[in-house]
C-alpha positions in Angstrom: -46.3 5.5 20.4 -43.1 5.1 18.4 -39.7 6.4 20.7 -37.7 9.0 19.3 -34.5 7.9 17.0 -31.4 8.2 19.9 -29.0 11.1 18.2 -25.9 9.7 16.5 -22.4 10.6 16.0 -23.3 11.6 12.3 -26.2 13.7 13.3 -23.7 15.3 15.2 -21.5 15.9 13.1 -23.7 17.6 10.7 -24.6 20.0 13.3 -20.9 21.1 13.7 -21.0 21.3 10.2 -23.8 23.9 9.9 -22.3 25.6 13.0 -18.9 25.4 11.5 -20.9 27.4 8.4 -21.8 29.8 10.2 -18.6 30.3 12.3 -17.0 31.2 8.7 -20.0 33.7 7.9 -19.2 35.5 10.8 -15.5 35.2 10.6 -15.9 36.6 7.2 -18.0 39.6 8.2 -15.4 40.4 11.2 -12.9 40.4 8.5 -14.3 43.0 6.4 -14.7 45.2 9.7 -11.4 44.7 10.1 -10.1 45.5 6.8 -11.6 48.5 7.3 -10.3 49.9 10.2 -7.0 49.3 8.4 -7.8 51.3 5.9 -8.6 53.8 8.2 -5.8 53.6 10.8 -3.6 53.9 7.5 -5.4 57.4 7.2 -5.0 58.7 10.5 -1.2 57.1 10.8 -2.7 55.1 13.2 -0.4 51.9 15.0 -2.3 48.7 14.2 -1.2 47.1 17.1 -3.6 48.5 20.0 -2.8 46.5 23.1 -5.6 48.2 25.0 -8.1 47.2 22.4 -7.1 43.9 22.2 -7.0 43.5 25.7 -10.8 44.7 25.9 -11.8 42.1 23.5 -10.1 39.4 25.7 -11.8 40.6 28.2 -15.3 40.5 27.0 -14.9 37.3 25.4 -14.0 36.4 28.9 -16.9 38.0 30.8 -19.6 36.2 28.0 -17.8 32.8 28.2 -17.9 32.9 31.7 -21.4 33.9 31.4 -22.8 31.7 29.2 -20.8 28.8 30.9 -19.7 27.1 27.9 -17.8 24.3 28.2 -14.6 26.0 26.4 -14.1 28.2 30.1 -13.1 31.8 29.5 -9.2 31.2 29.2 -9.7 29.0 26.4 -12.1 31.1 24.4 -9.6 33.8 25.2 -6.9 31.9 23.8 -9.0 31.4 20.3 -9.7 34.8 20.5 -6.1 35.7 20.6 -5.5 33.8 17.3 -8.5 35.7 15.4 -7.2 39.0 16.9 -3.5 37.8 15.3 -5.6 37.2 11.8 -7.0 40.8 12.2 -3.8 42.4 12.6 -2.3 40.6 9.6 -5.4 41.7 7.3 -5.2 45.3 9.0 -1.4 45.4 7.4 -1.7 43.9 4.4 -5.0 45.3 3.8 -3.5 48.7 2.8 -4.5 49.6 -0.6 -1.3 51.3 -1.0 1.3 49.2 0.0 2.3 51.8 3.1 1.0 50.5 6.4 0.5 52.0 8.8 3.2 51.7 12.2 3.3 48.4 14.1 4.8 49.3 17.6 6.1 45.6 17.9 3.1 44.1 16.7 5.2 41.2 15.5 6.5 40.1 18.8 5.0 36.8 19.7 2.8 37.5 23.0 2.5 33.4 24.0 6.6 33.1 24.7 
């Protein structure tokens, strides 16, 4: 009976790759959800800074990290979180098909000082 081959470094490395793949998919897809509710705050003079949004998010990103038990912890997916919610709010504003966006109630301050 011949053992099986012991996995490398290289054959994991191609498995980030294809999980890194799909990370960008999915990314991608968030991002076209979000430039739509852009669009749509923009209609209904909606701030695109929504602390109690983002805060929800946090918090189920939490709750399923913790859940899963990931090896990331739940502050440390909340923290990569926190930098894909910062991409969303940056696509949300300049996402405005007419150049008006919509108000930022001091979206711009920098919540990690």
């Amino acid at each position: 009976m011949e053992r099986p081959r012991p996995v490398t470094i290289d054959d994991l490395r191609r498995r980030i790759d294809e999980l890194d793949e799909q990370l960008v998919r999915l990314l991608s897809e968030r991002a076209v959800c979000v430039r739509q509710i852009g669009r749509l705050k923009q209609t209904l003079r909606m701030a695109i800074y929504q602390p109690g949004r983002e805060a929800e998010v946090l918090r189920r990103v939490r709750d399923a990290e913790a859940q899963l038990g990931g090896p990331l912890g739940p502050e440390a997916m909340a923290r990569v979180f926190e930098r894909i919610i910062d991409e969303a709010r940056r696509i949300e504003r300049d996402g405005a098909e007419d150049g008006h966006a919509a108000p930022t109630d001091g979206e711009d301050r920098d919540r990690r000082s």
